[in-house]
N, C-alpha and C positions, 0 to 999 in steps of 0.2 A: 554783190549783184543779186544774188538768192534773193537775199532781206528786201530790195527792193521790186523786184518782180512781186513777192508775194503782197509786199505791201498793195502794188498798184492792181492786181487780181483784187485781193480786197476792197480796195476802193470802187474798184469797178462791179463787181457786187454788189456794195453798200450804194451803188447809185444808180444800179438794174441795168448798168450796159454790160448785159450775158455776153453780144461776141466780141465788146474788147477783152472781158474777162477768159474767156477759153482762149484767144489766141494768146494772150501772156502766157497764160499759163502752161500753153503748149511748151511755150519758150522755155517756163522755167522747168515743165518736165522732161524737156529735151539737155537742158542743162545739168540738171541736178535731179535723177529720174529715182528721188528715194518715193516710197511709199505713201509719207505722209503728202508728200506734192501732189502724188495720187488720188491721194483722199480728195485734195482741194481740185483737180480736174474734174474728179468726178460728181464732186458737188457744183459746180461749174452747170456742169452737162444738164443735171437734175435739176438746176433754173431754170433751163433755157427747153424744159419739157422734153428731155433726149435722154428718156430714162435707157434705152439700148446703147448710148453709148460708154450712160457710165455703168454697164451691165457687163460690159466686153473691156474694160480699163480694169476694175476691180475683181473679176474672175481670179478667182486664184490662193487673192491676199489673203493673211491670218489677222492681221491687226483687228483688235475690236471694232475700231470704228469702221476699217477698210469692209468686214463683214456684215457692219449694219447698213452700211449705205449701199451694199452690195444686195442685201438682204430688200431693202428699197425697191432699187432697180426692178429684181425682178417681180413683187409684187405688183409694181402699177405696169408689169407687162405679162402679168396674172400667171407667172412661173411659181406657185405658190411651193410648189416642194421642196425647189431648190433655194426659196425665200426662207422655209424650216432651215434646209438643212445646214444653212448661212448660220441661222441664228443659235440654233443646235448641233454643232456637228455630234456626228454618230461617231466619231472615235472620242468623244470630252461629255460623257452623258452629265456631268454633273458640272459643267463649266456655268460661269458665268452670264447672264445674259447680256450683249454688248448697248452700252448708251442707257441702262438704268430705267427711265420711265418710260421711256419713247420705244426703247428693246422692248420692253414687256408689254406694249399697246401696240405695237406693230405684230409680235409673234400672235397676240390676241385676238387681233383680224385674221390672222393666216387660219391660226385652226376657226374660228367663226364661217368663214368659206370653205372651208372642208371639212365643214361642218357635224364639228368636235365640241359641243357647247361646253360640257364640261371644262376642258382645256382652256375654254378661251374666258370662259369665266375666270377662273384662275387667274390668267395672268392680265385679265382686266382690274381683277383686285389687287393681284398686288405693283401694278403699274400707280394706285390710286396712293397707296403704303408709303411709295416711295416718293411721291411726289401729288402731293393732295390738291394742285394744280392742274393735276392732268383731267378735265373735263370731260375730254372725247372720251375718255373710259367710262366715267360715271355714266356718259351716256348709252356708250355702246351696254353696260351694264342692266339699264331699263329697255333696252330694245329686247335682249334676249329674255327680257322676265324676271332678272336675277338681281337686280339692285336692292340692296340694305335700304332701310332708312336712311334719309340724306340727315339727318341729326346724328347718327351713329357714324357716317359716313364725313362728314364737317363739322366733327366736334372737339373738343379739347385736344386729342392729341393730333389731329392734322393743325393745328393752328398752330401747337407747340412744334410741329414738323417743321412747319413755316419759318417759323422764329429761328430757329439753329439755322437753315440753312441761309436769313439775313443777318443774325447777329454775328458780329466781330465774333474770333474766335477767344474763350474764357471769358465772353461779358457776360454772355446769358443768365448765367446765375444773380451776375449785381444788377441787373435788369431790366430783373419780374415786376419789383418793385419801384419802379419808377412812378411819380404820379406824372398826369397828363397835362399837367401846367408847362411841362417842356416844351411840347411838339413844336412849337413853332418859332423855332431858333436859323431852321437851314433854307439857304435861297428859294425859291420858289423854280430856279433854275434847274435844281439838282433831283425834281420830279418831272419833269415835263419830259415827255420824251424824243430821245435822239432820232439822227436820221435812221440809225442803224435799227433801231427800234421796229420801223416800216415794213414790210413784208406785201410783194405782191400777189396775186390770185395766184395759186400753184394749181398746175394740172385740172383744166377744165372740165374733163371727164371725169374726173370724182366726184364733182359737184352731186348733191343730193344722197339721199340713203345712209348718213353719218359718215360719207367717207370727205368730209370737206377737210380733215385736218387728220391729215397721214403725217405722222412725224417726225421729225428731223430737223436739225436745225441748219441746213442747209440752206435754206430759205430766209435766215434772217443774216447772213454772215456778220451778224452782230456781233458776237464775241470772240471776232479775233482779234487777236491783242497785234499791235507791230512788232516785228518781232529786232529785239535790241542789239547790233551786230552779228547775229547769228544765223541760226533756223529757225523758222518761225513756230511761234506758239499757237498748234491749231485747236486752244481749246473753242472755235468755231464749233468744232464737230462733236462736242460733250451734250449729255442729256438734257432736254429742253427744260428749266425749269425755275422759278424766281432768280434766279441768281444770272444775270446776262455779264459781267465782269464780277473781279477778285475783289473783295467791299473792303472800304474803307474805313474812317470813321464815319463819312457821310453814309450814312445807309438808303437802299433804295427804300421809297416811301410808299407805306397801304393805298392800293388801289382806293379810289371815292373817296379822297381826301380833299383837296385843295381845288373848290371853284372859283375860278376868280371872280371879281363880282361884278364885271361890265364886259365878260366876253368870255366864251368855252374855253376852258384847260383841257388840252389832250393828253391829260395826264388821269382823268376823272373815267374810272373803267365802263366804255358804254354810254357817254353822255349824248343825249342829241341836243344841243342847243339849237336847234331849226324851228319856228315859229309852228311849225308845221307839224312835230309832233307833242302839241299840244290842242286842246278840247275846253272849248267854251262849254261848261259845264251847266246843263238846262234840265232842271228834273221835273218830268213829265212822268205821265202813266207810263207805264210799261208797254211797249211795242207787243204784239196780241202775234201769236203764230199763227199760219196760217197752214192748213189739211190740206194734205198731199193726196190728189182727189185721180191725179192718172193712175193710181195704183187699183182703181177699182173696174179697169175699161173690160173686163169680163167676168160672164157671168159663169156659177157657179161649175158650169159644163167644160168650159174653155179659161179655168181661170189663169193659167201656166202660159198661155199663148203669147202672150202680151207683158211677161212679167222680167224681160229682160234687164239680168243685173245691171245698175248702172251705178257705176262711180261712188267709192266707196260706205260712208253712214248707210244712206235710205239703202242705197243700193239696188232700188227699183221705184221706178214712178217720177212722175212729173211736182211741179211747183204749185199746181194748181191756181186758183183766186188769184192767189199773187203774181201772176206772170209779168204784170204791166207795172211791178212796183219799179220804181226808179230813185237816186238819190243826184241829188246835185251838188257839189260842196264846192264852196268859193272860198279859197284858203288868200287870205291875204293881211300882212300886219301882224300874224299871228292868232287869226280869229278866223271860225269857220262858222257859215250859215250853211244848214242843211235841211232838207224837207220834214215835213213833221212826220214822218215814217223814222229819219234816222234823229233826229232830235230828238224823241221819245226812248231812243236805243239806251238799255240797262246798262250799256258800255257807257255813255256819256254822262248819265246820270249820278253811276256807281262807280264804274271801275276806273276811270281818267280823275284821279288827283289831281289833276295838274292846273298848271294856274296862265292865263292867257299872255304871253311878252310881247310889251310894245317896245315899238322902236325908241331906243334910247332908256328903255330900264332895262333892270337889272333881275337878276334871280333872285329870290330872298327866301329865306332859309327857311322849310317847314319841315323838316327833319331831326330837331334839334335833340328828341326822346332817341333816334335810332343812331345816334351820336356824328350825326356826320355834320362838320362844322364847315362855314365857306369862309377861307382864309385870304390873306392876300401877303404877300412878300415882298419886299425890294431889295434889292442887292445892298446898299447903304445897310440897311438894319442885320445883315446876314453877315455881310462883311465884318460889321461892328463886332456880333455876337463873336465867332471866331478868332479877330483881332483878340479879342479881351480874354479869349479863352487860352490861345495861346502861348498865355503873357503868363500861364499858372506855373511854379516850379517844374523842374523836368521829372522830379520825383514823380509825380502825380500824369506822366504820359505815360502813354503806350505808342509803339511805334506799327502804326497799320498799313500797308503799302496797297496803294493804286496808282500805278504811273509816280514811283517815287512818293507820291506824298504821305508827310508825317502828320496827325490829328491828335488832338491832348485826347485823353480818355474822358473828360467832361463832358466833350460832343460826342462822341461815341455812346457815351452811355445817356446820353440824352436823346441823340435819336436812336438808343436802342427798345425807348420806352415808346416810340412810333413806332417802330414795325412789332412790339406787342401790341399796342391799339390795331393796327392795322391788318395785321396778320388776323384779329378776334373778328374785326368789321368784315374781313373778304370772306370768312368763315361763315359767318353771319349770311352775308347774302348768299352764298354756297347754298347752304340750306333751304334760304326758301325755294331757291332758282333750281336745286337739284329734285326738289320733294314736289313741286308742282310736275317738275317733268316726270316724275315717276309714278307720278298717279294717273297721267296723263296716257304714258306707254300702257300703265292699268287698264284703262277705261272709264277710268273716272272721275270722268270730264267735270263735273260739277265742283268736285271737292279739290280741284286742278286749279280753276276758277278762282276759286276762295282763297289758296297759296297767295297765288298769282297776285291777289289786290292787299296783298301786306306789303308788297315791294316798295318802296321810296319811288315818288312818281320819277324823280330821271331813270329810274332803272326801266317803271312801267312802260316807259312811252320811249322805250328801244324796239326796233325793228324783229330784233328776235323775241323778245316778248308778246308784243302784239302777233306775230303769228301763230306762238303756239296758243295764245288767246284764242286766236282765231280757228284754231286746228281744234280747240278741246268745243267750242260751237258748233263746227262743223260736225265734231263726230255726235253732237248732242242731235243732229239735226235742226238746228237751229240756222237755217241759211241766213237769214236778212242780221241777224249776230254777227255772225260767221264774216258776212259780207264787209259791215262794220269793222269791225278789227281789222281785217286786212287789208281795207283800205287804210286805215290809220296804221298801217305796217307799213302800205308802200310810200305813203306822205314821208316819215320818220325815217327808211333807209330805201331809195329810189333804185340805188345802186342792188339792192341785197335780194336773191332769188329764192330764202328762204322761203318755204311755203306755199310759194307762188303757184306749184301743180294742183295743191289741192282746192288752192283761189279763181284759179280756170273752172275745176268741176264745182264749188258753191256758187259760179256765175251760171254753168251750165245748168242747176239744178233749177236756179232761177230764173233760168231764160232771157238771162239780160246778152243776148245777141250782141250789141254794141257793144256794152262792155268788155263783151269777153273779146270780140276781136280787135277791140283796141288794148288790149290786155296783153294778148298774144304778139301783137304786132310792138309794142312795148318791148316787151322781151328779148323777141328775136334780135329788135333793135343794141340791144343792152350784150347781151349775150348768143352769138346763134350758135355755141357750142355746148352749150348749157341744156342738160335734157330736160330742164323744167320748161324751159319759152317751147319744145316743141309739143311736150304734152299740154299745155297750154293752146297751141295751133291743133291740135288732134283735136280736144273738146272744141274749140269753137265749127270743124267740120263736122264732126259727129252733132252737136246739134245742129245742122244744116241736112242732117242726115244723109249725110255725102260719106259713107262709110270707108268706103274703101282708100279715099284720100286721109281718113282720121287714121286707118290702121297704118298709114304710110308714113303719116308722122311721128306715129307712135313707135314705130320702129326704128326710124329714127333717131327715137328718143333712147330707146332700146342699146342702137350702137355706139353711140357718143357715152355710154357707164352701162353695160353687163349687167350690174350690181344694181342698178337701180329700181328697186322691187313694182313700185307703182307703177313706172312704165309696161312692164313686162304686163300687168294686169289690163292694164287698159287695153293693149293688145287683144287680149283675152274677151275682154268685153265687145269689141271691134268686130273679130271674128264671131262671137254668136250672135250678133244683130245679121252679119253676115251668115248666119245657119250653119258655119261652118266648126263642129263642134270638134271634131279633131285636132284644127290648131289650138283651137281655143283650150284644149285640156292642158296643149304642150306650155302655151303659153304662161298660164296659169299654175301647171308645175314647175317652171321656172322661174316665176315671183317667187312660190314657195321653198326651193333651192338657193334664192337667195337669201331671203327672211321667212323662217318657216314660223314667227307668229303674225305674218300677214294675211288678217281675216277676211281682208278682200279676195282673195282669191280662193280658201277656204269655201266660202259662199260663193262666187263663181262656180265651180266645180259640184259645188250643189246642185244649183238651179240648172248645169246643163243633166246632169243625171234624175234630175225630178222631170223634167222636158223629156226626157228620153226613159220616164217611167223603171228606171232602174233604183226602187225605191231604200233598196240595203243601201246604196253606196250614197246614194243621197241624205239618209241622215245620220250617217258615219260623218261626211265632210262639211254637214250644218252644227253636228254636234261638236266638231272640232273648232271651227269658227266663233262658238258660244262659248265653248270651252275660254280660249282666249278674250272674248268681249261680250262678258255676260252680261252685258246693263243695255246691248241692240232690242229694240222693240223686232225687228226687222226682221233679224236671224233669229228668233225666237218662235216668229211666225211663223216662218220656212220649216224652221226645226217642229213646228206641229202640224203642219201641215204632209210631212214626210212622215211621220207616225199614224196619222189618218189614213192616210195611201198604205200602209204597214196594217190598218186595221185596231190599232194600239190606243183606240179611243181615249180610254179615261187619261191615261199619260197625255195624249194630245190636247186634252182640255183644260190638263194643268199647266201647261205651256203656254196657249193660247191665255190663261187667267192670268199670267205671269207678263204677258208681252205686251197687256191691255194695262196694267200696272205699271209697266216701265215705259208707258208712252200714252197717257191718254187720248192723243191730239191723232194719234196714228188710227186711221179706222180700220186698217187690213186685218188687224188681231180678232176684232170683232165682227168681221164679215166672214173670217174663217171658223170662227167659235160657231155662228148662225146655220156655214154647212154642215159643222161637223153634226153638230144641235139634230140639224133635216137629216142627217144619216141614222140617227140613234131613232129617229119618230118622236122627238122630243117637241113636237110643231109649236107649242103654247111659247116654252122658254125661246123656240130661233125667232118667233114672230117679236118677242120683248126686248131682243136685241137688236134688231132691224129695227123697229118701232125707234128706240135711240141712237141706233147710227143714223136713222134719215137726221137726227137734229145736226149733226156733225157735216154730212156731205147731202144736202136736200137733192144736188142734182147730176147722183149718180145711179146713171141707170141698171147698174148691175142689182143694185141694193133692191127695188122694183121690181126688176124680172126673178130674183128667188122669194119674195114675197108674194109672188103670182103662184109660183113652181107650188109654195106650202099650200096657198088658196085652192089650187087644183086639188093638190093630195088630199085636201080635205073637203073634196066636194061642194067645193063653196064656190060657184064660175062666175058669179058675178063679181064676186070681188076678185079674182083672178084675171079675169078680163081688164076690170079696171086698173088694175099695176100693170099688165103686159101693155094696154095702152099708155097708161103712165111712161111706163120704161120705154118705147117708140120715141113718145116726144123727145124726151131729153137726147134724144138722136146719137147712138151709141155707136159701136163702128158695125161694118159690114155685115161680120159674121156672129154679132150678136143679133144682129137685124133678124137675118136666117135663122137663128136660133129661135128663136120672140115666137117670130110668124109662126114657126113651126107648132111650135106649143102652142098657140091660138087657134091652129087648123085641129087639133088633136084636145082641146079644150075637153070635150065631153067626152072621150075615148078614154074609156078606164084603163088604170096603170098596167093592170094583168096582162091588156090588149093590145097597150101603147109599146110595151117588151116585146111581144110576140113581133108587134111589126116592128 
């Protein structure tokens, strides 16, 4: 009876009917109420998103596993201490960590939010040690600053990690040396993956901030075995990691091995065979950026007025010229026509490898240097091989057991010579896929870029790819790039909310209105528990400048993930468009509470203490933000423009040289340089800088009206007059207006006088 409850719990599992699977297993816990039936109720619960139930079942237990999934519970019901003290008890200081990879990534998040960095580095590394699979650590690893090299980190001895835990056990050694004329003896059957393989979206509210893969393998109830007249076998509940059953001679096969060659293997890690994530590849001029021209709407008097952070890179200012750019793409056949704005895109020209599929071909193989071969299989030929193999003396077997079955050692140590190919190739992509993300987390977007287009285009023209393509653009400033890629992210994975927050604020920046609320309206559609579709719905009200409904979503966004750092900021930006700088501080130190190297809110908390003239604390929290993303033109400016205010001239002008450097395209560095310039009496050098930013932004009128301001200082009114008229036309806002006239009425009232009054 046992054996068969648990069987039918399993099954129901493996086929995501969560409330047949808890009421069995009510049964069988009511039947037979050991522990380990426990474990499986309360992994039960932990599918069906009831982390408080299996919170209050598992209270108590000592079992490894009982404590890790205990240690679960209460995490995603943000009990972090008691989630420690699950994983640590205080009376076993030196015990074991329970579940191996997934124990040491889960205790690595705990102390991460109770923000222990040290600690959590620790056991993000060695979660990596024991299991070179475990990605969400590499990641969390770059988030907090702390990542190795992804080559030191995906190199020989993670791949030999790999190897031991797929090879039979005593082949390894006969198996180094295998050549690669083997590989291709075993069905085509024995990679593709089972149903049990499948995993649905767990826990929507983690979504975003790297908490999308909390672990456990609760969630794949794949590896429970049936259990054979007895009690069942839960190694269900053992550390997530290559190994999902007891291996055979058939060994599990290297990921990006076998495409078939007239339709996707979902055995191919990450492939999109969709027509759609693919680029008719057109190479044109380079797409020309275009100067972010809102950032100059005041003049040198009032330049803070108006300088509200907005959404993370520029983090202040409008799209300028480009407001009315648009793209249109007509995806059909596997062929996309797009306007000669995105046709031009360095993305289409450069970085999309990839090759156009019509209906009824085939993939062909352009990979053949980075060793990945497109195979095909049929059973007849598999069978054969095996038959034949079989038929060798008994001397020359080994006896390997999966569900009973016996394999000669010939096949074993033939595909033990695949999962050394296999194990070298996932390693392989490891590296580049981890070393882009960690230059990325760096800030160094360009050289991120570069990783990025070694990848094998099916890797490229995956959805998580293209976003953070699209993430190292945006933070380049580069929108209409930026825009690019994540369109070719959302084509590739429709389904996938990667990135999506920061794809709302590159449409905001651009002012594509429609887009963005058919962006957001997408989303919501897709997901409305998902804090990305609401941040999403915040920007497209915030640029409607409908604030207070943006801050509502944003909060929103806020409650469906705690943890989820951008939301909190956005918030933050919400409330000082709203003048309301008190929440906005809260806000903003709760981004930082969450991920304290999120520079967005760093700079936040700047520009409300530069507004409010508290010039110590303002380049304390610009300097902190640069600290973490030194290559911002942005925060660079900020951060010299708080030194000036400080009095700290020549530092500030080294700043300012620095931020003009790291962004040519950006005029704010050089419209600050030109004040700073007018502050020192420097009038010749500010007028030679204005003189080349007019070439840059012709019709900004701030540029004008400090060009009038020098003309005065130096008794020259006629040409004074002529910029202050200049600066009128180009029709500035209000209180520059006021400003202007003012100076024009007081044109010939010397400085000494113009103070007194």
């Amino acid at each position: 009876m046992e054996a068969i409850l648990t069987d039918c719990v399993q099954n129901s599992l493996r086929h995501f009917v969560y409330r047949n699977a808890i009421f069995i297993c009510e049964r069988l816990c009511a039947e037979f109420p050991t522990e380990i039936n426990m474990q499986l109720l309360a992994g039960c619960y932990l599918h069906n998103n009831q982390s408080y139930a299996a919170y209050h079942i598992l209270k108590g237990m000592q079992m490894a596993q009982s404590r890790y999934l205990f240690a679960l519970s209460c995490f995603q019901m943000d009990l972090l201490k008691e989630a420690e003290a699950a994983l640590c008890p205080a009376n076993e200081p030196g015990a074991e960590i329970p579940n191996g990879a997934a124990g040491h990534y889960l205790l690595g998040l705990i102390y991460r939010y109770t923000d222990r960095r040290k600690s959590a580095v620790h056991h993000f590394k060695q979660a990596l040690s024991v299991d070179p699979l475990m990605w969400a650590a590499y990641e969390e690893l770059c988030v907090l600053g702390a990542a190795e090299e992804a080559t030191a980190v995906f190199g020989e001895a993670a791949a030999f990690c790999i190897q031991k835990q797929y090879l039979p056990h005593g082949l390894a050694s006969q198996s180094l040396n295998i050549p690669n004329e083997d590989r291709s003896s075993v069905s085509a059957r024995n990679f593709g993956p089972g149903p049990d393989d499948a995993s649905p979206r767990q826990f929507k509210n983690m979504q975003g901030n790297n908490l999308r893969d909390i672990p456990g393998n609760y969630h794949g109830a794949a590896a429970v075995q049936p259990s054979n007249g007895g009690s069942s076998n839960i190694s269900f509940y053992n550390t997530p990691s290559p190994m999902v059953s007891q291996l055979s001679g058939v060994a599990p096969p290297p990921l990006c091995r076998n495409a078939q060659l007239n339709g996707p293997n979902p055995s191919i890690l990450g492939a999109d065979s969709s027509p759609r994530s693919t680029v008719n590849s057109t190479i044109q001029a380079p797409r020309r950026k275009f100067v972010d021209e809102g950032k100059l709407r005041k003049i040198s008097g009032r330049l803070f007025s108006d300088s509200g952070p907005r959404r993370s890179t520029r983090l202040s200012g409008d799209s300028g010229a480009n407001t009315n750019v648009s793209a249109t793409m007509v995806v059909g056949n596997g062929t996309n026509n797009s306007s000669k704005y995105l046709g031009g895109s360095k993305l289409s020209s450069m970085a999309f490898r990839a090759v156009t599929i019509r209906k009824g071909q085939s993939w062909t193989n352009e990979n053949i240097d980075e060793g990945i071969r497109n195979e095909t299989f049929d059973d007849s030929r598999s069978n054969t091989t095996l038959t034949t193999s079989s038929s060798s003396p008994s001397g020359d077997t080994r006896s390997l057991e999966q569900e009973g079955a016996t394999i000669p050692i010939s096949a074993a140590i033939m595909n033990g010579s695949r999962v050394i190919s296999g194990a070298s190739e996932i390693m392989g992509l490891l590296r580049t896929l981890g070393e882009g993300y960690r230059l990325s987390c760096m800030y160094r977007c360009q050289e991120a870029l570069d990783v990025y287009l070694k990848l094998p285009q099916k890797q490229y023209n995956t959805g998580w790819v293209l976003s953070q393509v699209g993430k190292a653009y945006f933070e380049l400033v580069d929108y209409l790039e930026a825009d690019w890629a994540f369109t070719l992210a959302r084509q590739a994975s429709p389904y996938s909310l990667e990135g999506m927050d920061m794809y709302s604020t590159v449409l905001y920046h651009l002012k594509e209105d429609m887009k963005l609320s058919y962006l957001a309206q997408e989303l919501i559609s897709t997901d409305r528990l998902a804090p990305q579709s609401w941040c999403a719905m915040g920007n497209c009200y915030s640029l409607q400048k409908d604030h207070e409904t943006a801050l509502r979503n944003f909060q929103r966004s806020v409650q469906l993930n705690p943890r989820f750092a951008y939301a909190h900021t956005l918030c933050g930006h919400e409330y000082v468009a709203l003048e309301d700088f008190e929440n906005g501080i809260k806000s903003y130190q709760s981004a930082l509470q969450v991920d304290a190297r999120h520079y967005n809110s760093w700079y936040g908390l700047g520009m409300i203490y530069l507004r409010q003239e508290k010039y110590e604390f303002s380049e304390h929290h610009f300097r902190m933000a640069f600290q973490i993303n030194p290559c911002s033109s942005v925060i660079m400016c900020y951060l010299g423009t708080a030194l000036h205010a400080l009095k700290r001239d020549d530092e500030a002008l080294v700043i300012m040289e620095n931020a003009i450097l790291a962004d040519k395209k950006n005029p704010l560095p050089m419209y600050q340089k030109a004040n700073i310039l007018v502050s020192l009496e420097n009038f010749d050098e500010a007028l030679e800088v204005l003189e080349e930013l007019k070439e840059y932004i012709p019709r900004e009128s701030s540029v004008f009206a400090l060009m009038g301001n020098i003309y005065k200082r130096r008794n020259m009114h006629e040409k004074a007059m002529l910029h202050f008229g200049l600066a009128l036309d180009l029709k500035p806002p209000s209180t520059d207006i006021a400003a202007i006239k003012s100076a024009i009425e007081k044109l010939h009232v010397p400085d000494e006088l113009e103070e007194e009054l």
